[in-house]
Backbone as XML, in Angstrom:
<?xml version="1.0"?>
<chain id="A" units="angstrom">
  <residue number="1" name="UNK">
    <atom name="N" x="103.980" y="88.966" z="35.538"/>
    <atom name="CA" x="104.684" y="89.813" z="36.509"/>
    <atom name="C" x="103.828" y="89.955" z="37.779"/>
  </residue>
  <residue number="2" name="UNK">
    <atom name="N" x="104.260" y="89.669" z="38.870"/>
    <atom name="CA" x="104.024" y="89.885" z="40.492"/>
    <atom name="C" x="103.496" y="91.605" z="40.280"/>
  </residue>
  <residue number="3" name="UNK">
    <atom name="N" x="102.427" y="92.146" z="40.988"/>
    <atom name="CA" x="102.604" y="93.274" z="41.684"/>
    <atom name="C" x="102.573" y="93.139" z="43.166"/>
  </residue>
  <residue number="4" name="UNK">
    <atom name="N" x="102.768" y="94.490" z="43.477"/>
    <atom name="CA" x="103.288" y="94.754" z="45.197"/>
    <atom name="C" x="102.122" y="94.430" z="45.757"/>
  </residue>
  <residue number="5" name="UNK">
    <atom name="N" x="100.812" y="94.484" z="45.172"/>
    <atom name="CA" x="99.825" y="94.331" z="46.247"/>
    <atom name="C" x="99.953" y="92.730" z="46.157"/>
  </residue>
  <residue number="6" name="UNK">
    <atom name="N" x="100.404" y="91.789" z="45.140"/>
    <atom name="CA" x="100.229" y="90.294" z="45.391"/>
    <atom name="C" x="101.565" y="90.120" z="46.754"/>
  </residue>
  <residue number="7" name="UNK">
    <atom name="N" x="102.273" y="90.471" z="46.103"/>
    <atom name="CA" x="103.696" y="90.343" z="47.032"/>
    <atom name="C" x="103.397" y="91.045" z="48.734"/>
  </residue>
  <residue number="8" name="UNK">
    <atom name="N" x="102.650" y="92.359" z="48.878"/>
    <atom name="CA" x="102.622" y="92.064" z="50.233"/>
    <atom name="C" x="101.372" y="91.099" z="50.533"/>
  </residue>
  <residue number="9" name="UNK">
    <atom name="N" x="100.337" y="90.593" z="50.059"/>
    <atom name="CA" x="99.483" y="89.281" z="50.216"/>
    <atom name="C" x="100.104" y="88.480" z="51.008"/>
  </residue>
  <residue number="10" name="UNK">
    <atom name="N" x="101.289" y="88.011" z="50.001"/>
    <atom name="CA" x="101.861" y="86.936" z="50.582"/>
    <atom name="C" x="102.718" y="86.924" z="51.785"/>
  </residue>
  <residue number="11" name="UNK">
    <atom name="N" x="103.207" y="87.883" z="51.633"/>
    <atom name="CA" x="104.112" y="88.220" z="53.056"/>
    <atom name="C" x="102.935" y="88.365" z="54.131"/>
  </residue>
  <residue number="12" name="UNK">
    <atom name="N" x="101.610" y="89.066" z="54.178"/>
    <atom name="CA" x="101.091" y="88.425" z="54.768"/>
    <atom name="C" x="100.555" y="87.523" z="55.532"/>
  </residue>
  <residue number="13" name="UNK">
    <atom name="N" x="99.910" y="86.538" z="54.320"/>
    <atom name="CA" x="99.969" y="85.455" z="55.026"/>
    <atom name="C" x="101.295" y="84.682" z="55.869"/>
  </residue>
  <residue number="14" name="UNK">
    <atom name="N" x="102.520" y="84.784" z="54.992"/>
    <atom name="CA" x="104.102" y="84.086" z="56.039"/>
    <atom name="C" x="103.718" y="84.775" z="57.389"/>
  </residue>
  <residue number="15" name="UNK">
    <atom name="N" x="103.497" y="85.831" z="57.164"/>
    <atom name="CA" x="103.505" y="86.551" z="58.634"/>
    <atom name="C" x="102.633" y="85.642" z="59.472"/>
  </residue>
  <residue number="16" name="UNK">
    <atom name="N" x="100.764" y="85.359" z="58.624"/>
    <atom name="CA" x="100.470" y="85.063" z="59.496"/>
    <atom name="C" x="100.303" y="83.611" z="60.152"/>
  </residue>
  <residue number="17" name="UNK">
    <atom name="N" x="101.181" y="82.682" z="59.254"/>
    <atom name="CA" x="101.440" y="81.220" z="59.270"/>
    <atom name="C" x="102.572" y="81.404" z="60.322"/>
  </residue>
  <residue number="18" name="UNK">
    <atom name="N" x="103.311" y="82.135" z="60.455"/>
    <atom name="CA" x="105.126" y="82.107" z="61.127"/>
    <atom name="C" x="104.163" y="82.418" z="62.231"/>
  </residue>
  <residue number="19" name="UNK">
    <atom name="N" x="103.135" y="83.482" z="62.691"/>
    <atom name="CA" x="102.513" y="83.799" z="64.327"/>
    <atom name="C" x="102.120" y="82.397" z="64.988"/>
  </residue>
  <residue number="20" name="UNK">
    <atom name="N" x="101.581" y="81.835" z="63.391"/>
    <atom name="CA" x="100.016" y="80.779" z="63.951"/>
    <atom name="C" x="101.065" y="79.774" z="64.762"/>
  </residue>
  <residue number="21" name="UNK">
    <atom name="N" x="102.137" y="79.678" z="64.192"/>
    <atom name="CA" x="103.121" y="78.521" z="64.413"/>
    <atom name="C" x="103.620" y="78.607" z="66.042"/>
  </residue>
  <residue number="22" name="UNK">
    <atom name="N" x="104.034" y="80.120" z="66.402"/>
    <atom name="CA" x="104.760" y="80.409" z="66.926"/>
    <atom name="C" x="103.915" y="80.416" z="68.030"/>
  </residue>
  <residue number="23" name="UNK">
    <atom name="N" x="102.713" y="80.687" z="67.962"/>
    <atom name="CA" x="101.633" y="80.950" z="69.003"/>
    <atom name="C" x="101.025" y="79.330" z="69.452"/>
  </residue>
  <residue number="24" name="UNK">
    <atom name="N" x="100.704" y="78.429" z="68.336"/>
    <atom name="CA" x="100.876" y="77.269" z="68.671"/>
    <atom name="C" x="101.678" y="76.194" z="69.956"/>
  </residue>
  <residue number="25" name="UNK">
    <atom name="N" x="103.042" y="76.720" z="69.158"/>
    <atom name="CA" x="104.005" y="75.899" z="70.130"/>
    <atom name="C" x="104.107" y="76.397" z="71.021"/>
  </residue>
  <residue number="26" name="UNK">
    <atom name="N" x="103.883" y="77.736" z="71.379"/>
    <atom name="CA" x="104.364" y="77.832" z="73.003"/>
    <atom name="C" x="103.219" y="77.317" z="73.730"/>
  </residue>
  <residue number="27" name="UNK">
    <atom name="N" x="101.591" y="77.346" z="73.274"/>
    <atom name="CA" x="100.367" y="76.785" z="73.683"/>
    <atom name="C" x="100.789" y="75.760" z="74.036"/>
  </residue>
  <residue number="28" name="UNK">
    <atom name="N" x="101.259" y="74.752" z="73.036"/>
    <atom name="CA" x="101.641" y="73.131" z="73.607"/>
    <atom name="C" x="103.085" y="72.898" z="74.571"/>
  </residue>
  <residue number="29" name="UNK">
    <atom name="N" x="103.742" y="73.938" z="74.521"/>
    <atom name="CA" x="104.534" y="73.960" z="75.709"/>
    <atom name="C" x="104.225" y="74.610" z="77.294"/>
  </residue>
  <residue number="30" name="UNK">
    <atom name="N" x="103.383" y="75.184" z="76.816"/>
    <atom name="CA" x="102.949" y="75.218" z="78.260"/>
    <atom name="C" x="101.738" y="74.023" z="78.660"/>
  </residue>
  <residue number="31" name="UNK">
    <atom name="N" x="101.179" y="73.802" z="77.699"/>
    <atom name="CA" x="100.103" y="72.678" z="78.329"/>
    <atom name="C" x="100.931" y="71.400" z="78.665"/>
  </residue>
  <residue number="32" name="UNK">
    <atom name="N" x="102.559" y="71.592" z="78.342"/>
    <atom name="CA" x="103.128" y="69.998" z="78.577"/>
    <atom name="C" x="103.716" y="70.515" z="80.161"/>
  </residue>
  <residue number="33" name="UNK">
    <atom name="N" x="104.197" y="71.392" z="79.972"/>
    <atom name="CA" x="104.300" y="72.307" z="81.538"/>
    <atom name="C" x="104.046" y="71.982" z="82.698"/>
  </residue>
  <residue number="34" name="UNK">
    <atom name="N" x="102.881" y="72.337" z="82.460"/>
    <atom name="CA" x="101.421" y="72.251" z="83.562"/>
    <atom name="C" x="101.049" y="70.804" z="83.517"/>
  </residue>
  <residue number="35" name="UNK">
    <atom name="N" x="100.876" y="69.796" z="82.612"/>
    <atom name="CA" x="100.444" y="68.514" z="82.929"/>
    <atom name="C" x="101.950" y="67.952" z="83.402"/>
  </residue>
  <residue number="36" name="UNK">
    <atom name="N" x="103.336" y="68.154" z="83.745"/>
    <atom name="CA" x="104.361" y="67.525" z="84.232"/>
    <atom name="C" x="104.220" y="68.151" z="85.804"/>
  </residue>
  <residue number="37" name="UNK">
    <atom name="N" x="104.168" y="69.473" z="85.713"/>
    <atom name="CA" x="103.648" y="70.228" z="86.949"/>
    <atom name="C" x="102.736" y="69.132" z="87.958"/>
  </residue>
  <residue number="38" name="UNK">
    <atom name="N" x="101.499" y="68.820" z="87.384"/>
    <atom name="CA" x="100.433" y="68.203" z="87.825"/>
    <atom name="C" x="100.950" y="66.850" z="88.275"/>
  </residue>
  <residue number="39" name="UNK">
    <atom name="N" x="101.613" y="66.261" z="87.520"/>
    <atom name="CA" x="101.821" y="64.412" z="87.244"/>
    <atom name="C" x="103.059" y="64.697" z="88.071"/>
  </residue>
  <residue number="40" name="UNK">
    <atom name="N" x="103.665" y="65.444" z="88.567"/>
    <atom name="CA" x="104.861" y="65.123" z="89.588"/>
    <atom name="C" x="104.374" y="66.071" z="91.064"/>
  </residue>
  <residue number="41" name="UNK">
    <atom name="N" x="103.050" y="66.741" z="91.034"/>
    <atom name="CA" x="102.875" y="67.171" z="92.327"/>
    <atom name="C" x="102.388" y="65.706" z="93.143"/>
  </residue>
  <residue number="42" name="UNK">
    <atom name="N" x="101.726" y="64.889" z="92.361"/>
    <atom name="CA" x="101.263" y="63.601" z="92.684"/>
    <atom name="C" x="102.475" y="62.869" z="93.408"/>
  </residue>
</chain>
């Protein structure tokens, strides 16, 4: 049997895999951004 302290663990971590993700992609969307920014001020 699961207890609540394993179960919020895990929700935890989802939480902190779903941020890492979320914080990720907008990182690489803005760095594609800014290098199209750059490569068409040219």
């Amino acid at each position: 049997m699961v207890t609540r302290r394993e179960w919020l663990r895990r929700l935890a971590w989802l939480a902190a895999l779903w941020l890492g993700g979320v914080f990720t992609l907008s990182a690489v969307a803005y760095v594609i951004r800014t290098l199209m920014h750059a490569l068409g001020m040219r």
